[in-house]
C-alpha positions as CSV (number, residue, x, y, z in Angstrom):
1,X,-132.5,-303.6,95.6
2,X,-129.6,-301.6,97.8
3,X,-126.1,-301.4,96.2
4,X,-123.5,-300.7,98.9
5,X,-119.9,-298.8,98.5
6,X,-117.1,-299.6,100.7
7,X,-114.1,-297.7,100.4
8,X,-111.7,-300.6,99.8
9,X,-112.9,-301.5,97.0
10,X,-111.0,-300.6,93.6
11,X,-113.2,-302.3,90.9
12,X,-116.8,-302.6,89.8
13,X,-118.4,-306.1,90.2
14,X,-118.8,-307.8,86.8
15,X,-122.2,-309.7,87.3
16,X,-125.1,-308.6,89.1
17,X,-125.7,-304.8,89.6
18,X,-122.9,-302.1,88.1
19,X,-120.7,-301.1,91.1
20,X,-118.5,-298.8,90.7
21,X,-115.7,-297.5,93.5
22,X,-116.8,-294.4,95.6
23,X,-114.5,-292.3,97.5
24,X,-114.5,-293.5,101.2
25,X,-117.1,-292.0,103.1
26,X,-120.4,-293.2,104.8
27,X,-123.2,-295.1,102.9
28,X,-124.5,-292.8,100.2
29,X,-128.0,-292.6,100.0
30,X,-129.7,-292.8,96.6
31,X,-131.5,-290.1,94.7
32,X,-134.0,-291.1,92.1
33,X,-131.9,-290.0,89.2
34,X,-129.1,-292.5,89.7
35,X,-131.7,-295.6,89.4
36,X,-132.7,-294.2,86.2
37,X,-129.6,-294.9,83.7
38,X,-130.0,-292.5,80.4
39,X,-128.0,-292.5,77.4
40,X,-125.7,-289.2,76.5
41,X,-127.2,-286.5,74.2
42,X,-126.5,-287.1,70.7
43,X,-125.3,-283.9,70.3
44,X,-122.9,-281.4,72.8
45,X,-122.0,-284.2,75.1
46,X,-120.7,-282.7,78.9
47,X,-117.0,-283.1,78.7
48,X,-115.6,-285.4,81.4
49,X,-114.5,-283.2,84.1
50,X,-118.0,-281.4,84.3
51,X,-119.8,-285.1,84.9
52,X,-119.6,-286.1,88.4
53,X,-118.3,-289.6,88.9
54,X,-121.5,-291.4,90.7
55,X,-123.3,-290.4,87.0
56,X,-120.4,-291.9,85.1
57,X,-120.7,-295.2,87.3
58,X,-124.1,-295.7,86.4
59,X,-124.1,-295.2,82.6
60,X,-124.6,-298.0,80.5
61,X,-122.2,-300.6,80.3
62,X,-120.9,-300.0,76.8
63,X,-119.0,-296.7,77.9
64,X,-119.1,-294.6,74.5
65,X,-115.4,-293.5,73.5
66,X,-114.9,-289.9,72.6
67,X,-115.3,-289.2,68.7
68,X,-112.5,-287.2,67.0
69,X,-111.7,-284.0,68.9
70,X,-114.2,-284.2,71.3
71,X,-116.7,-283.0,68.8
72,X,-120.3,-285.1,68.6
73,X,-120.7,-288.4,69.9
74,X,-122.5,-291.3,68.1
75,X,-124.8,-293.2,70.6
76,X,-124.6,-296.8,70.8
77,X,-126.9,-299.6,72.2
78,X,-126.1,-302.1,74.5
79,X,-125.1,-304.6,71.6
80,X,-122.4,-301.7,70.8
81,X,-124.2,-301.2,67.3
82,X,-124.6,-297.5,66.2
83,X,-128.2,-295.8,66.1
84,X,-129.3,-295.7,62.9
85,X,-130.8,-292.1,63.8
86,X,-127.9,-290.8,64.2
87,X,-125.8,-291.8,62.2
88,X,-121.7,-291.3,61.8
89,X,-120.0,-288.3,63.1
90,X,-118.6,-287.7,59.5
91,X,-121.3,-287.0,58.1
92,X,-123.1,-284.2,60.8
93,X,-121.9,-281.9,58.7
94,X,-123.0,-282.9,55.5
95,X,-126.8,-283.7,56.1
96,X,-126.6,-280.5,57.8
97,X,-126.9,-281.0,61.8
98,X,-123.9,-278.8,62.7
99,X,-124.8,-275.7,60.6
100,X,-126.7,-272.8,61.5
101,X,-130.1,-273.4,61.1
102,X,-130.5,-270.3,59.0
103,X,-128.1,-271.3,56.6
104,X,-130.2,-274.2,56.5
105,X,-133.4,-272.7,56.0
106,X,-131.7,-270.4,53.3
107,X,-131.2,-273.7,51.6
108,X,-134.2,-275.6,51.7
109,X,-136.0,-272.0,50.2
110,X,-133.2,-272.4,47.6
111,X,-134.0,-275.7,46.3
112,X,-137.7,-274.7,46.5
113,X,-137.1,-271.5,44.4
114,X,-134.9,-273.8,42.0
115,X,-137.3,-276.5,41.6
116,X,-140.8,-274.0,41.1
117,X,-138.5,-270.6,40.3
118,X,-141.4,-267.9,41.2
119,X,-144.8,-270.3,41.7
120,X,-143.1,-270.5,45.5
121,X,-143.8,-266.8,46.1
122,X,-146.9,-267.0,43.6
123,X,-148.4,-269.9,46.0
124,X,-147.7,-266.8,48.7
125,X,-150.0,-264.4,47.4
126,X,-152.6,-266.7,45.8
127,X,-152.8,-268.5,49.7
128,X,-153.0,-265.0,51.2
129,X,-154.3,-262.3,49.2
130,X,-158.0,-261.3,48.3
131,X,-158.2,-258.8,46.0
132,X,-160.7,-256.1,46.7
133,X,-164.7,-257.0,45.6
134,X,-163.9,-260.8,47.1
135,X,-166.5,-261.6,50.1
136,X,-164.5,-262.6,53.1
137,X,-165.9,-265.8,54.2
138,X,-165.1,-269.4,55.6
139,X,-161.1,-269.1,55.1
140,X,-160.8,-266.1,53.2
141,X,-161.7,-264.3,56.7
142,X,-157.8,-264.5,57.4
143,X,-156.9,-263.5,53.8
144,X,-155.5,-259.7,53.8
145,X,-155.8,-257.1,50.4
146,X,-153.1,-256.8,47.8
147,X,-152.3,-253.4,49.4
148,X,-152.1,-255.2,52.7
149,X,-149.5,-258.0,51.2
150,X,-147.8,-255.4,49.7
151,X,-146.9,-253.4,52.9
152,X,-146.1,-256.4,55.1
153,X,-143.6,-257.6,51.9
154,X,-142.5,-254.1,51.7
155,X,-143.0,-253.8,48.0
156,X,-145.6,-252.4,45.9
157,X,-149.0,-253.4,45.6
158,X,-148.9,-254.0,41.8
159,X,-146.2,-256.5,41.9
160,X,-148.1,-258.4,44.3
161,X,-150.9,-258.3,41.6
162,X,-148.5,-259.3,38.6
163,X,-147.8,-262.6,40.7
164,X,-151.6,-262.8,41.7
165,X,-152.2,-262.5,37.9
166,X,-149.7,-265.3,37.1
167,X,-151.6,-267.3,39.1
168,X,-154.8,-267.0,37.9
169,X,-154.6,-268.0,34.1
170,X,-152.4,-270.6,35.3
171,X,-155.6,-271.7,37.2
172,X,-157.8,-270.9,34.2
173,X,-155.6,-273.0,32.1
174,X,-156.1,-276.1,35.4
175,X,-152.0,-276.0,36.1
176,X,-152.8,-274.6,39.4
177,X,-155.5,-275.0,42.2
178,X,-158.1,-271.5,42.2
179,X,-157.4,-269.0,45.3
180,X,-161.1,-270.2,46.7
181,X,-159.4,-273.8,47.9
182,X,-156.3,-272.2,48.6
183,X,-155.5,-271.7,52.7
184,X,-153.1,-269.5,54.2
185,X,-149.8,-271.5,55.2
186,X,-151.2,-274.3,53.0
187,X,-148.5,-275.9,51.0
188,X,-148.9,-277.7,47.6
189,X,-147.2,-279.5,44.4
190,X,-146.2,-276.4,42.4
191,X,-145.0,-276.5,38.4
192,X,-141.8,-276.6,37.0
193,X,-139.9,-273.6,36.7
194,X,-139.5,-273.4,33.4
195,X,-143.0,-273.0,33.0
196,X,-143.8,-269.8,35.4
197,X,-142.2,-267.2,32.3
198,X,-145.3,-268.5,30.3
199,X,-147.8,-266.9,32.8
200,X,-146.0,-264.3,34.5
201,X,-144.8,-260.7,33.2
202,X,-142.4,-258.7,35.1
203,X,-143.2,-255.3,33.6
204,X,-146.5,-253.2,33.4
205,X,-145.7,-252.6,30.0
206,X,-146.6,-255.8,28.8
207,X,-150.0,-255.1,28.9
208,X,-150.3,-252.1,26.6
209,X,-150.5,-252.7,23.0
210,X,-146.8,-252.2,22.6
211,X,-145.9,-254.1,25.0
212,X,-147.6,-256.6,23.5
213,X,-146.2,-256.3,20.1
214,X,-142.5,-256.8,21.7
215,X,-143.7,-259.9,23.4
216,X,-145.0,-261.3,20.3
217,X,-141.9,-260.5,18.2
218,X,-139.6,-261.7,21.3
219,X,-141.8,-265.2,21.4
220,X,-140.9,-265.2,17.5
221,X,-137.0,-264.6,18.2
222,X,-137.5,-267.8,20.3
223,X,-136.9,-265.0,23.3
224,X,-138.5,-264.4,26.7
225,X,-140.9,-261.3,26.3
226,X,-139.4,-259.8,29.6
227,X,-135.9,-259.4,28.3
228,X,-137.0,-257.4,25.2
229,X,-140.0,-255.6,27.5
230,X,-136.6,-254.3,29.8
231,X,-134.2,-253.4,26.8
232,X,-137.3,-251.2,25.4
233,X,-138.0,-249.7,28.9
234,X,-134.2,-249.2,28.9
235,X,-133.0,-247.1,25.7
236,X,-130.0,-246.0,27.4
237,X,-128.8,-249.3,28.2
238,X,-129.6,-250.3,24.6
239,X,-127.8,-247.3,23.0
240,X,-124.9,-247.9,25.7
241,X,-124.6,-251.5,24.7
242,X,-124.9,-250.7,20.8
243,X,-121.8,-248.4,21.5
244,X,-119.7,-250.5,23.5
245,X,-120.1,-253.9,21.7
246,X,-119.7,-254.5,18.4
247,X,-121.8,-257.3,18.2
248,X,-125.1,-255.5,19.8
249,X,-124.3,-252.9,17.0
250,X,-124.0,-255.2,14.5
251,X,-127.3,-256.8,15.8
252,X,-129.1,-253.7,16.0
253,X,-128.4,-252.7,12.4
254,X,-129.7,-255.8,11.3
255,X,-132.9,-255.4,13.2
256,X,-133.2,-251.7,11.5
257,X,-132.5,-252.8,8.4
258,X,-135.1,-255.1,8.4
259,X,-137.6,-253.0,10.4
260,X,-137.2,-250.3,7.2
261,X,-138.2,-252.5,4.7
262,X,-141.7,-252.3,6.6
263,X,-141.6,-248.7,7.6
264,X,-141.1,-245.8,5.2
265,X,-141.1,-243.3,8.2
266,X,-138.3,-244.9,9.4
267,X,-136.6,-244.9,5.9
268,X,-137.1,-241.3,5.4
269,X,-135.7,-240.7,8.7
270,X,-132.5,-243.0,8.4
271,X,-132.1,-241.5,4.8
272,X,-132.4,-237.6,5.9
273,X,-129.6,-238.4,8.7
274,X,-127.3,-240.2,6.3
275,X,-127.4,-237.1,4.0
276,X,-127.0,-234.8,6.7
277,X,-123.4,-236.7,7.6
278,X,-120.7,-236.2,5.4
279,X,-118.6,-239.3,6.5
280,X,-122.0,-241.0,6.2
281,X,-122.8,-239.5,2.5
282,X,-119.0,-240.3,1.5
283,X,-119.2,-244.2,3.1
284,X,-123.0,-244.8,1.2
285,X,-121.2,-243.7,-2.1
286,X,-118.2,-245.5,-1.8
287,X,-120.6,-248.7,-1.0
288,X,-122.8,-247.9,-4.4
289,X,-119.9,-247.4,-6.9
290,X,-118.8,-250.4,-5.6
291,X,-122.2,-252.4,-5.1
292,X,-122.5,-251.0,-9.0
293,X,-119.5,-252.4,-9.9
294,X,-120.0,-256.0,-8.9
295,X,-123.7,-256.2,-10.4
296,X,-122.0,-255.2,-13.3
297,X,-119.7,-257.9,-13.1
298,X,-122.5,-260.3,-11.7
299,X,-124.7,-259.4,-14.3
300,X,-121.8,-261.1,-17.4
301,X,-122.1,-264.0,-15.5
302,X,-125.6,-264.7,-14.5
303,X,-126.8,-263.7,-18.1
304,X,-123.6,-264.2,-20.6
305,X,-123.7,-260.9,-21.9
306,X,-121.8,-257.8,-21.8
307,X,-122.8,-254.4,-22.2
308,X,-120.0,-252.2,-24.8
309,X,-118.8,-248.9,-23.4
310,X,-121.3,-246.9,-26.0
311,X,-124.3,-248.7,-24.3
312,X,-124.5,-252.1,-26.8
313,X,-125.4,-255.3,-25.3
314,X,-123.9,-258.0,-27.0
315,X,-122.7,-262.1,-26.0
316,X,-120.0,-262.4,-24.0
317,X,-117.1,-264.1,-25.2
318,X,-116.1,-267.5,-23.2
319,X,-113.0,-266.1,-22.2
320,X,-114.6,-262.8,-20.8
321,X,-117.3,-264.9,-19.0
322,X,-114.8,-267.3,-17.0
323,X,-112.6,-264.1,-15.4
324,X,-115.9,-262.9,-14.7
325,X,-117.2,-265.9,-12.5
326,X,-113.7,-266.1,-11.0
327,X,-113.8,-262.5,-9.7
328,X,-117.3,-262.8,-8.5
329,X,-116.0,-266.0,-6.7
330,X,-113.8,-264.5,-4.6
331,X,-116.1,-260.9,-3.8
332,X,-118.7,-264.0,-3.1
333,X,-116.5,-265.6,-0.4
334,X,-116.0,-262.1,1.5
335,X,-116.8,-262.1,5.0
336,X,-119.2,-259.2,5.7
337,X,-116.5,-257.5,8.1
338,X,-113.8,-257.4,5.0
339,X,-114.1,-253.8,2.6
340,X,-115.2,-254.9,-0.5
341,X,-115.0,-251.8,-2.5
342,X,-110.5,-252.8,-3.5
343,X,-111.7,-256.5,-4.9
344,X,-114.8,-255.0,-6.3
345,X,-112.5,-252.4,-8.6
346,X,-110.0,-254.8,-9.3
347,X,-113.0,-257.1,-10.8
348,X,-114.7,-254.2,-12.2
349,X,-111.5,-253.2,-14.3
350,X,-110.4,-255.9,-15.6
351,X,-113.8,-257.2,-16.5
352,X,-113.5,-253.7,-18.3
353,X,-110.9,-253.9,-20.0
354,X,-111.3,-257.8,-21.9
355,X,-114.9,-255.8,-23.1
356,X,-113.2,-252.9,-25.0
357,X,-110.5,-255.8,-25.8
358,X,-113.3,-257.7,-27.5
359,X,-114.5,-254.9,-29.0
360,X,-111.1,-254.4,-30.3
361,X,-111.1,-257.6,-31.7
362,X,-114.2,-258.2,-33.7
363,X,-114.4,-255.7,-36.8
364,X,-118.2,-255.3,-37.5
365,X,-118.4,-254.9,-33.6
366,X,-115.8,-252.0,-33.2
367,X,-117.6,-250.3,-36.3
368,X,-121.1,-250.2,-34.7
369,X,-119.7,-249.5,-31.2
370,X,-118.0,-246.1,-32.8
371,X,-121.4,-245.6,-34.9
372,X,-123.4,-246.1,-31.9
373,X,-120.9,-243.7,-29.9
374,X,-120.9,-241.2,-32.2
375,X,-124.7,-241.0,-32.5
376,X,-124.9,-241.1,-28.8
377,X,-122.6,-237.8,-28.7
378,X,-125.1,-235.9,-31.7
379,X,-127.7,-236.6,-29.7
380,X,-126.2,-235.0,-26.4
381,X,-125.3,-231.9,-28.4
382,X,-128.6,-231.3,-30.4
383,X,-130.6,-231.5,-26.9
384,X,-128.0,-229.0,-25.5
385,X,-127.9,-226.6,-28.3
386,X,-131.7,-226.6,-28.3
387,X,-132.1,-225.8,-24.4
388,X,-130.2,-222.6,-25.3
389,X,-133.4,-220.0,-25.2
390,X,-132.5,-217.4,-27.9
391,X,-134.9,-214.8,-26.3
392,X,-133.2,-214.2,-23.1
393,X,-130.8,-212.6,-24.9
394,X,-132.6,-209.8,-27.2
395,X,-135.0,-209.4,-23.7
396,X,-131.8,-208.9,-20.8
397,X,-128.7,-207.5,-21.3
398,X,-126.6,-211.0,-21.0
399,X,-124.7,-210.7,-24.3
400,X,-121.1,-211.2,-24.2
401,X,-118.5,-211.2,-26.1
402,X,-117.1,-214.3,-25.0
403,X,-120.7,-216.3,-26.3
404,X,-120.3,-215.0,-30.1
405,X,-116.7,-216.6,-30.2
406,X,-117.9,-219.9,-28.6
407,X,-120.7,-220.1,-31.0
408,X,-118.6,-219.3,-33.8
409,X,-116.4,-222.2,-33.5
410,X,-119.2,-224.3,-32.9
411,X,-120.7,-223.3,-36.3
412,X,-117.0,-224.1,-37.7
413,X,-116.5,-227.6,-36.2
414,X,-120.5,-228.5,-37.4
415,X,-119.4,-227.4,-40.7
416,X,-116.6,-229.7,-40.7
417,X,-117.9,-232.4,-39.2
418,X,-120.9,-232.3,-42.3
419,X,-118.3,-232.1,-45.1
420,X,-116.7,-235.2,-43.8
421,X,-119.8,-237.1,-43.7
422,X,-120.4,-235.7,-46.8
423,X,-117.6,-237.1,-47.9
424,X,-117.9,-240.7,-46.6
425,X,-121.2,-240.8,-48.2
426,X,-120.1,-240.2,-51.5
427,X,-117.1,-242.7,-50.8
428,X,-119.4,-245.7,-49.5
């Protein structure tokens, strides 16, 4: 079939063959390429004044219209319907068409990584790496050493080998296929995420017996082993943090405090440092008088009795025992960040005084609280006077004049104190 151009004519026939005007000239002759219509690129279409006008001509017969600002065209069919492999211009950027195809392989690894977290770089090592003692045959031919891996990754060998490990009870425990089937650039199904911190260990230390004790403890917390395997290969950091925050301090002290109660060493230590710190041995006295005091309050409630200022333990009175649980109510609803030692005194005194009040009050009570007193205060003096060792003082020269007098007067206020209890006996 020959298609001839005239230069009079202005407009394409509409049936038959697609003619198109030419500038005047002879006959052209055709070139192979011109019989051939073919649609435009999907993508970076030739803007207009770079196409020459015979190519235009002989483009389909749906012309496509330019899309937005020249950007990416859609391609059409004959029937003017849009390709379905293309889809809209709108969305090139979104399914990723327009951008870099880096960024776009950064992606794709992401989603990987977030889907399997590290079994994507484990599936790496267990596809590539045999271990030294492994015979290197069928695929394991292509299959380079740990060492080798490790010097291609640029890292070090036994981090390769903490990955390599991972993989391998995972195999054990069938959540994984074993190295043997495994082919380098082979891709498979990998497991959760979540699940690669129960096989894989980040630190060296894990493996030693105390690493292992902090993993078990951490998997007790409810904790991943590798966050308490860092803080204890980190004591700075932990001593920075405990300094800093007052919540990693106060977490700390509670982990001491119960670490003590299962190590005396530890005690000893923490006791020996207290008492070597004056601001220390002040705050641990202040915190006993007043722990003492609310026991002593505590203990009126909790057993309805009180004990007398001479040392008698007798039943508390209903009115003592109700201003006692209403004290310990409020020290009870303390937080632990509020001082207790101002409510504690506040109970503790008057607590105090409604006991001597009682005392006060009941007749046969006050007499055997000054009888008991009074013994109480004999007793003291006997064991006193007969600590004093009388030969000291006829073997050294320790005798003063000043120790006669003293001893004198003592004689005189014994001697009174027998003629009044002479006295009340021959009264009673």
């Amino acid at each position: 079939m020959t298609i001839a151009f005239t230069p009079s004519e202005s407009a394409p026939v509409e049936t038959g063959p697609v003619v198109v005007p030419e500038p005047a000239g002879p006959v052209m002759a055709e070139e192979p390429e011109f019989w051939e219509p073919s649609a435009p690129e999907p993508q970076g279409a030739p803007e207009p004044q770079e196409v020459p006008e015979p190519q235009e001509a002989l483009a389909p017969q749906v012309t496509p219209e330019p899309q937005g600002d020249g950007g990416t065209e859609a391609s059409h069919g004959e029937d003017g319907a849009e390709d379905d492999s293309e889809g809209d211009s709108e969305g090139d950027s979104e399914d990723g068409r327009d951008h870099d195809p880096v960024v776009v392989r950064d992606a794709r690894d992401f989603g990987v990584y977030a889907r399997t977290g590290g079994w994507a770089f484990a599936l790496k090592v267990a596809r590539s790496v045999r271990p030294g003692g492994q015979a290197a045959e069928g695929t394991a031919r292509t299959k380079v050493s740990a060492k080798a891996f490790a010097e291609l990754a640029g890292c070090s060998p036994e981090r390769v080998m903490r990955y390599y490990k991972a993989w391998d009870m995972a195999a054990d425990d069938g959540l994984v296929p074993q190295f043997e089937v495994l082919v380098p650039g082979e891709d498979i199904d990998l497991p959760d995420a979540d699940v690669w911190l129960s096989y894989y260990t980040s630190r060296n230390s894990a493996s030693s017996v105390r690493g292992q004790a902090i993993s078990a403890a951490a998997e007790a917390e409810g904790i991943r082993p590798t966050k308490a395997l860092e803080v204890a290969e980190n004591p700075t950091a932990l001593r920075a943090a405990i300094l800093a925050d007052p919540g990693t301090a106060e977490a700390a002290r509670g982990a001491l405090l119960d670490r003590m109660k299962e190590d005396p060493a530890l005690q000893t230590e923490m006791a020996r440092a207290i008492a070597r710190t004056d601001d220390l041995k002040k705050a641990v006295a202040s915190e006993a008088k007043a722990a003492d005091r609310i026991g002593y309050v505590r203990q009126i409630v909790e057993n309805g009795q009180i004990r007398t200022p001479a040392g008698q333990t007798v039943e508390a009175p209903a009115e003592l025992r109700a201003e006692a649980e209403r004290h310990l109510s409020l020290l009870d609803e303390l937080d632990d960040s509020e001082e207790a030692g101002e409510w504690a005194g506040e109970a503790y005194d008057t607590v105090k005084g409604l006991v001597a009040k009682a005392v006060e009050e009941d007749p046969a009570l006050r007499v055997q609280e000054r009888r008991t007193k009074f013994y109480s205060s004999l007793q003291k003096a006997t064991k006193v006077f007969e600590e004093l060792t009388l030969d000291e003082v006829m073997e050294e020269d320790i005798y003063e004049a000043d120790m006669l007098q003293r001893l004198e007067a003592l004689q005189e206020a014994i001697g009174t104190c027998i003629s009044a209890l002479r006295r009340a006996t021959t009264t009673s």
